[in-house]
C-alpha positions in Angstrom: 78.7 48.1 60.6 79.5 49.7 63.9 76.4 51.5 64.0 74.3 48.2 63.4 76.0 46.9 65.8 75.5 49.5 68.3 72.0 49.5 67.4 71.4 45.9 67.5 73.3 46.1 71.4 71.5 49.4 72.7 67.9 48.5 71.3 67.6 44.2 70.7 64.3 44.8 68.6 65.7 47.2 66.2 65.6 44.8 63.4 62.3 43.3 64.2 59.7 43.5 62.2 55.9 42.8 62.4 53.7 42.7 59.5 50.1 44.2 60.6 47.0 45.6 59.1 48.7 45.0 55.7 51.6 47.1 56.3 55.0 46.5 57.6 55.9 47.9 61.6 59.7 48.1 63.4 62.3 50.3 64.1 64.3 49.6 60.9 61.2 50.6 59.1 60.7 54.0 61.0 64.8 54.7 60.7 64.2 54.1 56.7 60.8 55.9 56.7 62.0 59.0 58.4 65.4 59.4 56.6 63.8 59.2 52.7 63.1 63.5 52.8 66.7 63.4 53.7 68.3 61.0 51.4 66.1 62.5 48.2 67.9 65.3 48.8 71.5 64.3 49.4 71.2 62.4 46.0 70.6 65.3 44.1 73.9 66.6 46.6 75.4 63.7 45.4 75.7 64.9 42.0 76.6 68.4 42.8 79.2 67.6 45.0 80.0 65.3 42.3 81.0 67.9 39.9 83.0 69.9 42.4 80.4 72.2 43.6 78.0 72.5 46.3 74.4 73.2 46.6 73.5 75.4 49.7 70.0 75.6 48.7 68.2 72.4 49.3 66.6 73.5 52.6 65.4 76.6 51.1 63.6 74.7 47.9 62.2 72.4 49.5 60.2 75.0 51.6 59.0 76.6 48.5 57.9 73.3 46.7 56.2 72.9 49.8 54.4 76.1 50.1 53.5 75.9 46.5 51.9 72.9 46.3 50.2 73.9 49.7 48.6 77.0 48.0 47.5 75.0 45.4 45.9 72.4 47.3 44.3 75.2 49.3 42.1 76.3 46.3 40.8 73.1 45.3 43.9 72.7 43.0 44.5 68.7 42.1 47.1 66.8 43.7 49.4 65.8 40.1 49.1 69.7 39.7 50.1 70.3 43.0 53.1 67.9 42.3 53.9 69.5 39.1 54.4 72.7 40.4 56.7 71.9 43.5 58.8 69.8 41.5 59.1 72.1 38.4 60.0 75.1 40.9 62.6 72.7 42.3 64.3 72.4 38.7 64.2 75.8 37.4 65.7 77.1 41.0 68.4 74.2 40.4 69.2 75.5 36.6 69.3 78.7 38.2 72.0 77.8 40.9 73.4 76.2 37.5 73.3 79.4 35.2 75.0 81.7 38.7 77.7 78.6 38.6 78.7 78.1 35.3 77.8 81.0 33.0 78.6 83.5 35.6 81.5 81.9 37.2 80.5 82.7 40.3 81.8 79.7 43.4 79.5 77.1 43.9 78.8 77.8 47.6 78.6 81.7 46.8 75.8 80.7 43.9 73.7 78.9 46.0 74.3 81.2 49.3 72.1 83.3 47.2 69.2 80.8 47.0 69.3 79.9 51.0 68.8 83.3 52.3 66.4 84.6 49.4 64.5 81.6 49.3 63.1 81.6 52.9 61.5 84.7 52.0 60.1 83.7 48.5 58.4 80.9 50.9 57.3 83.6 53.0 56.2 85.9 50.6 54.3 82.5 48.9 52.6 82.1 52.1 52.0 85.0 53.4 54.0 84.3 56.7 51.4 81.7 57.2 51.5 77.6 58.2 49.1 76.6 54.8 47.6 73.5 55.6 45.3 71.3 53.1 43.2 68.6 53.2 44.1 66.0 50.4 43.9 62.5 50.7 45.4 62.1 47.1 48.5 64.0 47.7 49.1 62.9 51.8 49.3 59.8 50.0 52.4 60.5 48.8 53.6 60.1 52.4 51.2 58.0 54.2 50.5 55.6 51.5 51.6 52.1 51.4 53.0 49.6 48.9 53.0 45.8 49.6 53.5 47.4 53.1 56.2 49.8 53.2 55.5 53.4 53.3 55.8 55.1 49.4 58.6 57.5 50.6 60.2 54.4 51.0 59.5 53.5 47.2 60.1 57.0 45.9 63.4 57.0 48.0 64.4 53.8 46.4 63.5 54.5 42.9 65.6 57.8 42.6 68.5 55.9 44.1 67.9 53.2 41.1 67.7 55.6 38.4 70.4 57.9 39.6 72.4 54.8 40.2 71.7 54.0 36.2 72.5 57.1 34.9 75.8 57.8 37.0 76.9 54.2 36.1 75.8 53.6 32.4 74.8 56.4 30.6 77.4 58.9 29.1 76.0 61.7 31.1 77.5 59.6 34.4 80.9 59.6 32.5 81.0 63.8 31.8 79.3 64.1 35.3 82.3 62.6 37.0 85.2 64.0 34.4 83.9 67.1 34.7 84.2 67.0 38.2 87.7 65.5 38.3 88.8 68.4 35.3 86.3 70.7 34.2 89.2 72.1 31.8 90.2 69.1 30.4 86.6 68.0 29.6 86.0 71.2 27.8 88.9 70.7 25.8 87.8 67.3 24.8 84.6 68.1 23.6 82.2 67.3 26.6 79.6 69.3 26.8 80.5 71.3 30.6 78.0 73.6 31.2 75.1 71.4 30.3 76.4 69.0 32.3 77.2 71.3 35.5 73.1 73.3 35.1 71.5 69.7 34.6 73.2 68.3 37.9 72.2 71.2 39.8 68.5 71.2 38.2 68.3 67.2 39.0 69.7 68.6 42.5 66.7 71.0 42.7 64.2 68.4 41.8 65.2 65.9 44.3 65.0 69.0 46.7 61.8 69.9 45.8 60.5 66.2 46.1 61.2 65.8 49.4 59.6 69.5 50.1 56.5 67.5 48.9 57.0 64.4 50.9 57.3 66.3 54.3 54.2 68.1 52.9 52.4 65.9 52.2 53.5 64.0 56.0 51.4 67.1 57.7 49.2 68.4 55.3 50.9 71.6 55.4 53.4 74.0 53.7 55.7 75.9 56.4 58.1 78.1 54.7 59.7 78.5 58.4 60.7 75.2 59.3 60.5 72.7 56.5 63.7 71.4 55.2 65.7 73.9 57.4 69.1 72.4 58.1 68.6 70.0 55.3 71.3 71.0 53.4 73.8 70.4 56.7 72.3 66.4 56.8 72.8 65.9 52.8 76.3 67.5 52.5 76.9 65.0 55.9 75.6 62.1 54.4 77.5 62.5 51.1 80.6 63.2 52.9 80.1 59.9 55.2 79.4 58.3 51.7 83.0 58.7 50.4 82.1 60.8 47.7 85.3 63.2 47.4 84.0 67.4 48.0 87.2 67.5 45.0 84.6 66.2 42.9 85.0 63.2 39.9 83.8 60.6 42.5 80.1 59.5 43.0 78.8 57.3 45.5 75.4 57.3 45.1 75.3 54.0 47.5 77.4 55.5 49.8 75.2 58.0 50.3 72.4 56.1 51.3 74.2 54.3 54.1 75.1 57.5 55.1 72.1 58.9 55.8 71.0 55.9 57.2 73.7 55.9 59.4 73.0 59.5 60.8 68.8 58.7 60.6 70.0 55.2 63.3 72.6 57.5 65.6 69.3 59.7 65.9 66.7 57.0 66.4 69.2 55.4 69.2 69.3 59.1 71.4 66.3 59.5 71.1 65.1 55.7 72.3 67.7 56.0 75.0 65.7 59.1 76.6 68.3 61.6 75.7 67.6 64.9 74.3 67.9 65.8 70.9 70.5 67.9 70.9 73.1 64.7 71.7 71.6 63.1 68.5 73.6 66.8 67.2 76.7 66.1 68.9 76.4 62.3 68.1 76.0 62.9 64.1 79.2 65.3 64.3 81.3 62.7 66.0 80.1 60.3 63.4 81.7 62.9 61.0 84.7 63.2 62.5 85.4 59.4 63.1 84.5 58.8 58.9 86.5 61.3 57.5 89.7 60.6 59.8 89.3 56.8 58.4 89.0 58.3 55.0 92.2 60.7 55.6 95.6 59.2 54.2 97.4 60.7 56.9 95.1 58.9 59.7 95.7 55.7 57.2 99.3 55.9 57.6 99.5 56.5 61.2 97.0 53.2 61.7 99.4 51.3 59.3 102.7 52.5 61.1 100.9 51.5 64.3 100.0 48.2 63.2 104.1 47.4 62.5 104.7 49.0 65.4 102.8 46.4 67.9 104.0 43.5 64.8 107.7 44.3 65.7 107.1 44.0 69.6 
């Protein structure tokens, strides 16, 4: 709310909105439009983080579903081909972040450190150290098409947060996601099926990844093993954490997720309006951090409270 706020204060037309040429203009659509490649991600982070692990590798897979369906593209493949492949690379590099987590036993952020540096240079090697660029009006539509006037990454960004929403919420696998997050030992011993669990969450993870790998793709006609999706695993694990959703695991807030990358997308969108340089949008996101998860700390909870009585006594 403070963000809003701050938003509403610092730019009066941010929620404004004009419908023209059969699509729907403003600021708030911009600040939704450019944070969906982020928030498909930090759903399938979501559910990683959700089972007490953590997916390095986001960043890395997206730049290869990129690349892939680039190549594709680039010898006169068809654009549900070109889909296909990007996001079934996502979820076998997922189940394989999966398989190094849970069958080998090896730490989540160790598993997936694997994936983020080799990655890059499966891109590269994809590529050939080249910027691949396409010409598809079938698959840029994935970006720059419209439905009943918002942008389809909107859509796509919307839908995934429904049907992960479903799933976490009223499906069993939601139930073993989050117990096997909170005790992966005592949801063995019950029964629950662990390691399928943990290898589809990452492969989900990897899909989600891989999707928005596509969706910047498809933004610039281009697959760029160099610089698409780097740094997107820093913005999801952020997001998640602003969220609420515990890095203990057995807690997923899906929701909470969203409004945090929205609020990191509007801290962004207000530096940059302002005329600052981007590297304060940096420094502004961090703070954000800070300021959420001492809210969130019991200790900082207690201190507020004791305050409080304090200034009630005088």
């Amino acid at each position: 709310m403070l963000v809003l706020a701050l938003a509403a204060a610092l730019s009066p037309g941010f929620f404004a909105l004009e419908w023209r040429d059969g699509r729907v203009y403003g600021t708030l659509v911009d600040v939704l439009l450019r944070s969906s490649p982020t928030l498909l991600a930090a759903l399938g982070m979501t559910l990683v983080i959700g089972t007490g692990g953590v997916d390095l590798s986001v960043g890395a897979v997206a730049a290869i579903s990129g690349v892939l369906a680039a190549r594709h593209l680039q010898g006169d493949g068809c654009a549900p081909t070109a889909l296909a492949l990007g996001l079934g690379a996502g979820v076998l590099l997922g189940a394989w972040n999966g398989v190094l987590v849970r069958k080998l036993g090896l730490v989540p952020i160790v598993a997936t450190l694997v994936l983020f540096t080799s990655g890059r240079g499966l891109a590269q090697l994809v590529s050939a150290g080249n910027v691949l660029t396409f010409r598809s009006d079938a698959f840029a539509s994935l970006a720059t098409g419209t439905v009943a006037g918002l942008p389809n990454p909107i859509w796509l960004t919307l839908a995934s947060l429904a049907t992960l929403a479903f799933v976490v919420r009223r499906t069993n696998f939601g139930l073993y996601l989050q117990a096997c997050g909170d005790n992966p030992r005592a949801a063995e011993l019950a029964g629950l099926p662990v390691s399928s669990v943990l290898i589809a969450a990452y492969a989900c993870c990897g899909m989600l990844a891989a999707l928005s790998g596509l969706v910047v793709a498809a933004d610039v006609q281009a697959g760029d093993a160099a610089s698409a999706g780097l740094y997107l695993e820093l913005d999801a694990i952020l997001a998640v954490v602003i969220g609420g959703t515990s890095l203990r695991g057995g807690r997923v807030q899906l929701v909470g997720t969203a409004f945090g990358v929205l609020i990191l997308q509007t801290l962004t969108t207000l530096v940059l309006t302002q005329g600052a340089r981007l590297e304060f949008a940096l420094i502004a996101k961090a703070l954000a951090v800070v300021a959420v998860c001492a809210l969130q700390s019991p200790r900082w909870g207690e201190l507020l409270r004791r305050g409080a009585r304090t200034g009630a006594a005088r």
